[in-house]
N, C-alpha and C positions, 0 to 999 in steps of 0.2 A: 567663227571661233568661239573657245568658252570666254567667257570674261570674269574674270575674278573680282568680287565687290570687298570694299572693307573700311570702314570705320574709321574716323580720325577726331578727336578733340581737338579745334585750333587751336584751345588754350593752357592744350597741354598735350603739347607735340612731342612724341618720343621717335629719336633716331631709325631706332631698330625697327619702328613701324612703318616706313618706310625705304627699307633696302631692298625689298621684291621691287617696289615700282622703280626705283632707280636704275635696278638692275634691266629692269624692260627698255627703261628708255636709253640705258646703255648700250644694250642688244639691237637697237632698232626697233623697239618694239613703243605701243601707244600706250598711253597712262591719261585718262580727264582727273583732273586735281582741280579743287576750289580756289577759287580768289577772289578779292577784297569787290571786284566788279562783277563779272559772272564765271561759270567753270568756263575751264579750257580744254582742250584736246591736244595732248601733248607730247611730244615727241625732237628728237635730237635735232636742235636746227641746223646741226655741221654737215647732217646726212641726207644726200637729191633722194635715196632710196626711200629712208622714213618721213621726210616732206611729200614725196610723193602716196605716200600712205595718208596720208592725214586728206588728201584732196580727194580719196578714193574713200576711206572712211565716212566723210558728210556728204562727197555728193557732188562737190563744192570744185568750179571750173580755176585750171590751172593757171588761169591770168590773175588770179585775187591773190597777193600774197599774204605771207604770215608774218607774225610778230615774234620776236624771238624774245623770251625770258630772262635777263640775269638775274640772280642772287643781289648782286651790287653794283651802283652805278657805275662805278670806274672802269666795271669789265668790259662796258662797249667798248672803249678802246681795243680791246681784243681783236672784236668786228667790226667791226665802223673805223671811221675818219672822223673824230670828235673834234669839237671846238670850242669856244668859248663860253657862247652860249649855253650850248650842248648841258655845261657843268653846271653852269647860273641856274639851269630848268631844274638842274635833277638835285642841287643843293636844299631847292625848295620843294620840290615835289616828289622825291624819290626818296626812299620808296611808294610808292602810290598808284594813285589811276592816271598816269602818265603815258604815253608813247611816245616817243623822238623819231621822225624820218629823217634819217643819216648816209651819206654815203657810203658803200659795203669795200668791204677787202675782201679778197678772193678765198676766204676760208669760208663766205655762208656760202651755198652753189642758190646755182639760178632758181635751182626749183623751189627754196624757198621763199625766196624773192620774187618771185614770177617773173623773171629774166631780167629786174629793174636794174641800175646800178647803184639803188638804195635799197634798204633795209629799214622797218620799224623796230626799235628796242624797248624794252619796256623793263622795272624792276617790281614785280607784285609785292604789298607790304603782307600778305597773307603767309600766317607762319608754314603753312604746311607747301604751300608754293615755294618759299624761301629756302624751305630744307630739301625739298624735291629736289631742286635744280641746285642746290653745293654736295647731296649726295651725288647726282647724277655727273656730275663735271662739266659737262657740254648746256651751253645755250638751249633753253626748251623752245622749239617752235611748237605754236599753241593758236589757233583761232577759237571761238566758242564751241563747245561742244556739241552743237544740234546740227541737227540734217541741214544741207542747206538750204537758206533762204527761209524759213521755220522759225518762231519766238527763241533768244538765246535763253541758254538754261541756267537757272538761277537757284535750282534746289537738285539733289543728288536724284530726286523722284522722275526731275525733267530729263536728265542727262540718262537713266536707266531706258528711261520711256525709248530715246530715241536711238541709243550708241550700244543696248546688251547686245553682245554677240558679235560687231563692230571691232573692238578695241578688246585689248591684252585686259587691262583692270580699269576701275572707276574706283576711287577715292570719296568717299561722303565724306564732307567735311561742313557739313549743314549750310544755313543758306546766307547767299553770297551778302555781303554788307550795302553793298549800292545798289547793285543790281542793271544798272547799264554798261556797255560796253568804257573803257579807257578814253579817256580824250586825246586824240592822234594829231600830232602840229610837228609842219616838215623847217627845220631848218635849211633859209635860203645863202645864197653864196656870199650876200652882203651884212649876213647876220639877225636878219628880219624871220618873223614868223608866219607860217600860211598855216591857217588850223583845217584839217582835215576831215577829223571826225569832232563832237563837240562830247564834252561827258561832263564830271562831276568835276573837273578843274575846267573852270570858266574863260572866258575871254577877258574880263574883269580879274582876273586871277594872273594870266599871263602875261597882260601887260603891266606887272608890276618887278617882272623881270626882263621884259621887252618891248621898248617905247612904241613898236610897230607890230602888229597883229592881225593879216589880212586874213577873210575868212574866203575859203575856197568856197563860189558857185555851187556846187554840189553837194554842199554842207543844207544847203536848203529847197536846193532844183535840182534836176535829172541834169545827171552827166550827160554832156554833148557829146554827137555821134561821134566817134572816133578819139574820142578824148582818154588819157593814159591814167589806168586807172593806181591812182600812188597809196594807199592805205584801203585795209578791208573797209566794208561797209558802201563805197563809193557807188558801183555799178550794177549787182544786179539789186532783185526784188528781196529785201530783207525783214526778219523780225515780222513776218504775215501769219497770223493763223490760215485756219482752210475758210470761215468766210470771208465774205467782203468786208472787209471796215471804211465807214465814211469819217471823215472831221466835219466838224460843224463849227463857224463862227458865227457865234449870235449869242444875241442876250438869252437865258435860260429860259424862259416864258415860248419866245417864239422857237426855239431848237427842243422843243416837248413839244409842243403843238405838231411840230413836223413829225418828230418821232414819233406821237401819239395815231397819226394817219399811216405812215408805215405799217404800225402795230397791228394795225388791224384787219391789215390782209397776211402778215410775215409774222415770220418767228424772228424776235426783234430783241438784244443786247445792247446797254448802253453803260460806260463807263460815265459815273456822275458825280460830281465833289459834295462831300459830305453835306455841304448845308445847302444842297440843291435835293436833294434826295427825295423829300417828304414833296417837295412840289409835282415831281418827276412819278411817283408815286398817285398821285393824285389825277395828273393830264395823261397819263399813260399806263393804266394798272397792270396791264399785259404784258410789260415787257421785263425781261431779266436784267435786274440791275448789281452792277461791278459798282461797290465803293473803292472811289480813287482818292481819299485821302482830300484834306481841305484846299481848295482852290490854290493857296498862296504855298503849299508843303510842298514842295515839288520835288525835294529828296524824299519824301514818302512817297509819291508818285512814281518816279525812278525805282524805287525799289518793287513797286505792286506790279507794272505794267507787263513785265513779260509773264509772268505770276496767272494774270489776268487772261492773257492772250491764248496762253497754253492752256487754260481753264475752257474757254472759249471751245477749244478743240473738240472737249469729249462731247459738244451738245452738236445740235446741225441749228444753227442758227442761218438764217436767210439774209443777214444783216446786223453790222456790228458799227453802233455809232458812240464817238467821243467829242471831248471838244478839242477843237484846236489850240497846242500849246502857244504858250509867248514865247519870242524869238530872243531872251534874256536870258543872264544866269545860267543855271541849269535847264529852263526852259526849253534852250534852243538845243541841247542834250533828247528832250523829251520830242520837243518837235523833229527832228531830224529824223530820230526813229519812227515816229509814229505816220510820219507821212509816207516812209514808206512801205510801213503795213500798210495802210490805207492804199498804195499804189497811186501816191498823187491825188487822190480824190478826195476834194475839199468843197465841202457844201457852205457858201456865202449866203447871210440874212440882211 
């Protein structure tokens, strides 16, 4: 299909620039629109037709479901079975990089659930997201806008690269503020938390709305064979450029040394924190180095990495080495992601 491109100021959001794409996702049709974490791919979450579009669009297998969009926290009620909680989370976090796993009412269809009997909700604080979905009427369902399994897209350039032609229109609305995906935590039947996915609302964050915060297995290991997979991100191979990336824990001296013997037979990438660089430099002159921002920045980090990843792409690199994030804070946001570009593979010093 053609795809229509166009322009947005998020800080100066006009209505009327927005009624074509409204008008798509009221038709059924696909809109990628930015937000506050990375773009999304977007489309009416009421409709099995246009859900089904979006899994056809990236690529992307029909068990993973999607997140559906509101305007405003109150409207899950609309689709979900909201509680208590539910309110407490979004009092404090919503608008934001939130998602809530919720029980669904029969108005989302299975498809975009991926046949669960929950649903993720989320309210972007992104104005041009915001107006999107109160032009539009209907619940946006929206997972990231990249092929599947490919770094998410984080500037209007990544989201061209991978979705022209793809999708009805794409939205620039320049680049995304965090840059990792939303932090996903399923509300349990006793009022407890299971966090899902980790993002830029921390585990340090949510328990100060809920004294109980358990983090799901596969937040930091491969989901188990047969196991149900409740929020994107969980099961397949995500956020991977086309080469291999390894993690590495080790003190900088000896994670150069190693990289430096790679270097010298391979084409060799290493993402390296600002005051390691000049060392890295020195034991390894060969290799293409990604500034990832300083060790302890880790919302700069978050913001670089798919940046990085998608950069990655245009070279043929034979090997792509980082370090291993901390499993903290935002950390364990970055480590989540990054082990599984890496596909699990973690180099111990």
């Amino acid at each position: 299909m053609k795809t229509k491109i166009i322009k947005i100021d998020p800080s100066n959001v006009c209505e009327s620039s927005l009624i074509e794409a409204a008008e798509i996702i009221k038709n059924g049709g696909l809109v990628i629109f930015p937000t506050e974490t990375v773009y999304g791919l977007g489309a009416d979450g009421t409709s099995a037709e246009a859900a089904t579009k979006i899994y056809f669009a990236k690529g992307r297998p029909s068990d993973n479901p999607l997140i559906i969009h509101i305007e405003d926290p109150r409207d899950a009620s609309k689709f979900t079975y909201t509680n208590e909680t539910y309110f407490r989370l979004a009092e404090k976090f919503m608008p934001g990089p939130l998602t809530v796993v919720l029980p669904a009412k029969d108005n989302v269809p299975k498809e975009t659930r991926a046949s669960l009997p929950t649903v993720a909700v989320r309210c972007p604080s992104n104005p041009i997201a915001k107006t999107l979905i109160r032009l539009s009427g209907v619940p946006i369902a929206a997972p990231s806008a990249n092929l599947s399994g490919s770094p998410s897209p984080t500037k209007a350039s990544h989201v061209i690269d991978d979705m022209d032609g793809r999708v009805d229109m794409i939205i620039d609305g320049g680049d995304s503020e965090f840059g990792l995906e939303s932090t996903i935590v399923k509300v349990e039947d006793n009022g407890t938390l299971t966090l899902l996915r980790p993002g830029k609302v921390t585990v340090d964050d949510l328990l100060t709305v809920c004294p109980v915060v358990k983090i799901a297995s596969a937040v930091t290991d491969q989901l188990a064979e047969n196991e149900v997979v409740l929020s994107p991100g969980m099961k397949y191979r995500h956020y991977a450029p086309k080469s291999p990336v390894y993690l590495i824990e080790a003190e900088a001296e000896k994670a150069f040394n190693y990289i430096a013997e790679r270097s010298a037979s391979s084409y060799v990438a290493a993402l390296c924190y600002e005051e390691d660089i000049e060392l890295l430099k020195i034991k390894a002159p060969n290799v293409h180095i990604y500034k990832f921002g300083a060790e302890n920045d880790e919302l700069l980090q978050a913001h670089l990495l798919f940046d990085i990843l998608r950069d990655a792409d245009k070279h043929t690199f034979d090997e792509i080495y980082a370090p291993l994030p901390r499993k903290e804070g935002v950390g364990l946001a970055l480590y989540n992601r990054m082990i599984r570009a890496a596909a699990y593979h973690i180099i111990r010093m």
